[in-house]
C-alpha positions in Angstrom: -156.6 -12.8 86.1 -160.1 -14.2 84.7 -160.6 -10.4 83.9 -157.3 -9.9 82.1 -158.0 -13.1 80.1 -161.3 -12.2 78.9 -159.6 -8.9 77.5 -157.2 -10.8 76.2 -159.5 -13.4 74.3 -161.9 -10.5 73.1 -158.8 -8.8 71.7 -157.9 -11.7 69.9 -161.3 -12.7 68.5 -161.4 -9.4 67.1 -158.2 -8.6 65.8 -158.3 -12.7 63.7 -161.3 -11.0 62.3 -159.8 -8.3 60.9 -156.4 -10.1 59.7 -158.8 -12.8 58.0 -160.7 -9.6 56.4 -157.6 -8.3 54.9 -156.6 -11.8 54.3 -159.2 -11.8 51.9 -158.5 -8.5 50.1 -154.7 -9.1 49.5 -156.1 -12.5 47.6 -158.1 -11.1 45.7 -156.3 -8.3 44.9 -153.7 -10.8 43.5 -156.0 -13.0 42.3 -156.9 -9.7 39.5 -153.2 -9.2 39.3 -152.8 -13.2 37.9 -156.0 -13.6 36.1 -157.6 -9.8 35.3 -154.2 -8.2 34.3 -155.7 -8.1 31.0 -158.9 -5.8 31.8 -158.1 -4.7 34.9 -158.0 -1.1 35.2 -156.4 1.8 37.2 -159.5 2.4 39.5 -160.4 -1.1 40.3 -156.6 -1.2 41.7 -157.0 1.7 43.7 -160.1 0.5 45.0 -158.5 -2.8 46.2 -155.8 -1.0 47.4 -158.0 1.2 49.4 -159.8 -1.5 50.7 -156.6 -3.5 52.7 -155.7 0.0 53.7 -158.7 0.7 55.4 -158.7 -2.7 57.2 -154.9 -1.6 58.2 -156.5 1.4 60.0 -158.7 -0.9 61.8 -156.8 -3.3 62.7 -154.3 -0.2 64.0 -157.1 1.1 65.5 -157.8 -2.2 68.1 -154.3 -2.5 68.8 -154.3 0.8 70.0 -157.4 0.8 71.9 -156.9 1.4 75.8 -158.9 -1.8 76.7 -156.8 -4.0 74.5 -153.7 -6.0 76.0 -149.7 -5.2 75.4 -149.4 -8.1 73.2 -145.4 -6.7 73.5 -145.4 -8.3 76.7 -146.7 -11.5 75.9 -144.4 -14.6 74.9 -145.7 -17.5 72.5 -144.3 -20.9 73.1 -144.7 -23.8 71.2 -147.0 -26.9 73.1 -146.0 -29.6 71.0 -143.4 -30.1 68.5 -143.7 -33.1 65.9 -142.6 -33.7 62.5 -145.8 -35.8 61.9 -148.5 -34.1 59.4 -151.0 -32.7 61.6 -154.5 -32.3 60.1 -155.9 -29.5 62.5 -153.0 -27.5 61.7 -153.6 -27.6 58.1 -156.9 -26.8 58.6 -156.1 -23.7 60.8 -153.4 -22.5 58.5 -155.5 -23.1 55.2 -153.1 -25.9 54.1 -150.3 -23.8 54.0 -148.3 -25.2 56.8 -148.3 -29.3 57.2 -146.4 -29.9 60.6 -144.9 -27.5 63.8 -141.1 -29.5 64.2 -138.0 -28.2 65.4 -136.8 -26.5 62.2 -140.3 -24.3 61.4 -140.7 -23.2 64.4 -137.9 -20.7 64.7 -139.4 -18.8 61.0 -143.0 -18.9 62.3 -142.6 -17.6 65.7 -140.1 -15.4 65.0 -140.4 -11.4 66.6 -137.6 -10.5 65.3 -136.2 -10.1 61.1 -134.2 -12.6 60.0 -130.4 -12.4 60.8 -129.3 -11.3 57.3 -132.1 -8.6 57.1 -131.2 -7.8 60.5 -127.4 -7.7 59.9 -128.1 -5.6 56.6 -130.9 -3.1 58.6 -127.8 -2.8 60.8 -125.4 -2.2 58.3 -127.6 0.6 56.8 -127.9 2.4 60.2 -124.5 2.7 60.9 -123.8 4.0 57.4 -126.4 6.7 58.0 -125.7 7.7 61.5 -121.2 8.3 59.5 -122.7 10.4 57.2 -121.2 13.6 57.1 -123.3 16.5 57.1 -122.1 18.1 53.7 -123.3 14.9 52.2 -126.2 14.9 53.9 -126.9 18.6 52.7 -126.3 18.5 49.4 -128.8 15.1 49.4 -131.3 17.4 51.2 -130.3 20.6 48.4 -131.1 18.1 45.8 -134.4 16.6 47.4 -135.3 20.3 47.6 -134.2 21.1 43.7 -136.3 18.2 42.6 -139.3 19.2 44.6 -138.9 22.5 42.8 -138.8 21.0 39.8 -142.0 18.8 39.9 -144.2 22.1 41.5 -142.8 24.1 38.2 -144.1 21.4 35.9 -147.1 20.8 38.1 -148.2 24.3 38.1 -147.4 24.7 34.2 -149.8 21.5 33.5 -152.7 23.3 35.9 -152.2 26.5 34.0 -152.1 24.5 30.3 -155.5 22.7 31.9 -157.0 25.9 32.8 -156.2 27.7 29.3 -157.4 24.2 27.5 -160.3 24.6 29.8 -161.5 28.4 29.2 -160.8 28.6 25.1 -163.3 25.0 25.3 -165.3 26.7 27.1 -165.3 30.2 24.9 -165.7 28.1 21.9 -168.8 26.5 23.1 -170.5 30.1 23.7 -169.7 31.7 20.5 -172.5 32.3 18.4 -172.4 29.7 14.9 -171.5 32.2 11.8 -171.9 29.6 9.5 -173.7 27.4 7.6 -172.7 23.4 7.2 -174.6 23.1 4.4 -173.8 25.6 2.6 -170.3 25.2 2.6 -170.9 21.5 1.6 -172.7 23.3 -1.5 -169.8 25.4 -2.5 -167.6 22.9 -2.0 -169.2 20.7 -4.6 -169.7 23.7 -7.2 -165.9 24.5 -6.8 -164.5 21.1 -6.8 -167.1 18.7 -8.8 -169.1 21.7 -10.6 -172.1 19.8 -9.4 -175.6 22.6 -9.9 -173.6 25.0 -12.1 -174.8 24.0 -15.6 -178.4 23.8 -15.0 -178.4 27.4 -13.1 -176.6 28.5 -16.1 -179.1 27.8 -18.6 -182.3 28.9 -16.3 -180.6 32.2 -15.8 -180.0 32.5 -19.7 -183.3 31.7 -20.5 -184.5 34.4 -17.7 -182.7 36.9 -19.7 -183.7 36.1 -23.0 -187.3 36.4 -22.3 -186.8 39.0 -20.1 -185.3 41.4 -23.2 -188.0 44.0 -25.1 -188.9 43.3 -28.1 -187.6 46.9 -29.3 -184.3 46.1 -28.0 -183.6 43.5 -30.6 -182.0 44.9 -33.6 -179.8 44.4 -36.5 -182.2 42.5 -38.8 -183.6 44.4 -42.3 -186.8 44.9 -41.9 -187.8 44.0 -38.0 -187.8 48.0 -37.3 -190.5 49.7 -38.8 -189.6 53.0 -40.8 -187.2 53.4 -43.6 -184.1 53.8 -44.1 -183.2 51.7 -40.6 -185.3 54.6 -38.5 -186.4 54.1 -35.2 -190.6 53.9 -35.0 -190.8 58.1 -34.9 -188.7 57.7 -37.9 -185.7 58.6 -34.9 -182.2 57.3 -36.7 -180.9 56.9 -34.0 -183.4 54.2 -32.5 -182.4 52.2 -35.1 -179.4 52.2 -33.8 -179.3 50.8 -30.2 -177.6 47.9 -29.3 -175.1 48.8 -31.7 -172.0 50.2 -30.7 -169.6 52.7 -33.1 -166.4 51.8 -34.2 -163.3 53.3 -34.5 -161.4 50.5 -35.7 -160.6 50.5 -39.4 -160.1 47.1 -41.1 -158.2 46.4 -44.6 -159.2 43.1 -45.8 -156.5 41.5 -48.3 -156.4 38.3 -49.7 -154.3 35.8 -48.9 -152.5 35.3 -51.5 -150.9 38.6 -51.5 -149.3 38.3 -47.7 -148.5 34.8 -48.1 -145.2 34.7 -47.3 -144.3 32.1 -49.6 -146.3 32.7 -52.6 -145.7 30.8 -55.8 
């Protein structure tokens, strides 16, 4: 018996620990559900959430340990009853529960769900087990459509990833066949005309100085000869830069194809 009761406290010890340990996550965890809702964030959820589910699986873990007792065969009785406050009880219960009389008992030592819950768990059961089975197929044919259904658009998002992912990634290795700053330059020619009046004149000026001075003529007297000869008195030297025409002109005055003449 002494044995069986220091299993029993050790069991206990340890399993208040980790109770109060996951105590303390589900409060905070809704202590950032109150106050944080503002900046909390999707990961910081997960990882409270992982947190009380981990202390689940160890508090799983020592009830199903071989050394600890059946607590399904243990029965909890109330000492003493009073509807007086009771200081120690607040204390042990974190103010949350101010006296142990004859209507809180029932709720707090209860090992069983309430009788509504109970009656509607029941109620649920016995619809399920008078379910027929062509009912029960075409909830299982839809279950199965639906699952189709979400592993169609799951594999089309994987595929639209993996395309999104491999033209990035192509992208990134193609060799640049262009310059920024030279399209910034056109740009401002095309659009603003910004460097195109001052690249005009220099390339005037280039070719102006670049002509030969035996290229220019037209002027009496600048080509030396007579009668508009070329240097080795060639005629037609003096004639480059001058092109023949073919076009005859008649020169009237005005007067005579005004239309309305006096």
């Amino acid at each position: 018996m002494q044995r069986d009761e220091k299993q029993l406290d050790a069991a206990l010890e340890a399993i208040i620990m980790r109770v109060n340990d996951l105590k303390t996550a589900i409060a905070s965890m809704i202590f950032k559900l109150e106050h944080e809702y503002e900046t909390l964030n999707w990961p910081s959820f997960l990882d409270n959430f992982a947190l009380i589910a981990g202390h689940l699986t160890s508090l799983s873990k020592i009830l199903a340990h071989d050394k600890a007792p059946n607590l399904r065969n243990l029965t909890v009785l109330p000492l003493l009853l009073s509807p007086e406050k009771d200081e120690e009880l607040m204390r042990m219960t974190e103010g949350r529960i101010s006296t142990f009389a004859h209507d809180l008992v029932p709720d707090y030592l209860r090992t069983k769900p309430e009788p509504q819950a109970e009656q509607k768990m029941m109620q649920l059961e016995v619809k399920a087990a008078n379910l027929s089975y062509d009912a029960s197929h075409d909830c299982n044919k839809q279950v199965a459509q639906y699952n189709k259904v979400i592993n169609h658009v799951w594999d089309i998002a994987n595929k639209a990833r993996e395309e999104w992912e491999s033209e990035a990634g192509a992208r990134t290795a193609q060799a640049q066949t262009s310059s920024p700053a030279d399209t910034n330059i056109l740009v401002a020619a095309v659009g603003m005309g910004k460097g195109l009046k001052s690249d005009a004149v220099q390339m005037v000026q280039s070719g102006v100085n670049n002509v030969p001075s035996g290229m220019i003529v037209g002027r009496p007297g600048s080509q030396p000869g007579a009668g508009g000869q070329g240097p080795m008195g060639n005629p037609q030297m003096g004639q480059m830069g001058k092109a023949p025409s073919a076009i005859k002109t008649n020169i009237k005055a005005a007067s005579q194809i005004h239309p309305y003449g006096r």
